[in-house]
C-alpha positions, 0 to 999 in steps of 0.5 A: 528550474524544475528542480527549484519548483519541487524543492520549494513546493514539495506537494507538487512533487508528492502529486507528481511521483502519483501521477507519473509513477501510476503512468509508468507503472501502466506499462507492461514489458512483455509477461511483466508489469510494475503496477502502480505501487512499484511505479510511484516508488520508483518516481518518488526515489527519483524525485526525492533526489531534487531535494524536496522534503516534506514537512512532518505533518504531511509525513504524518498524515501519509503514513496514517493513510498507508496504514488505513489503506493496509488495513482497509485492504487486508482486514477482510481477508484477515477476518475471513481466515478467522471466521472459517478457523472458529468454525472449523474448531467448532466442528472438529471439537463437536466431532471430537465430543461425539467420538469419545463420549 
């Protein structure tokens, strides 16, 4: 019956692998934790087995937002890194004019 449910409605499957997945991701077993990307994989993988499919404009949708969330996640460090590597050439190349002047 659940299986019927999540092929015909698959969002409530999508919303269901987040839930559950960040519930058994929450978990820790001794120094180890799944976290909640681990955990939502792992529930999707499961439930993507009951035959729900999503429509392309939905998969659309969620690979545009994982890839804002990349984005949105790493863009400050990648930023940052860029930053100190212009100033360090700055320096360095101002160290090197005043050197062999």
């Amino acid at each position: 019956m659940i299986w019927n449910l999540l092929a015909s409605q698959p969002e409530i499957a999508l919303f269901a692998s987040l839930a559950l997945g960040f519930f058994i991701g929450s978990f820790k077993l001794g120094p180890i934790q799944l976290g909640g990307v681990c955990g939502s994989l792992i529930v999707a993988l499961v439930l993507g087995q009951s035959g729900a499919r999503l429509s392309p404009d939905l998969k659309n949708i969620a690979f545009a937002l994982f890839i804002f969330a990349l984005g949105f996640t790493g863009g400050a460090q990648f930023f940052e890194v860029r930053a100190a590597a212009v100033c360090c050439r700055g320096c360095c190349s101002t160290g090197f004019g005043r050197a062999f002047r």
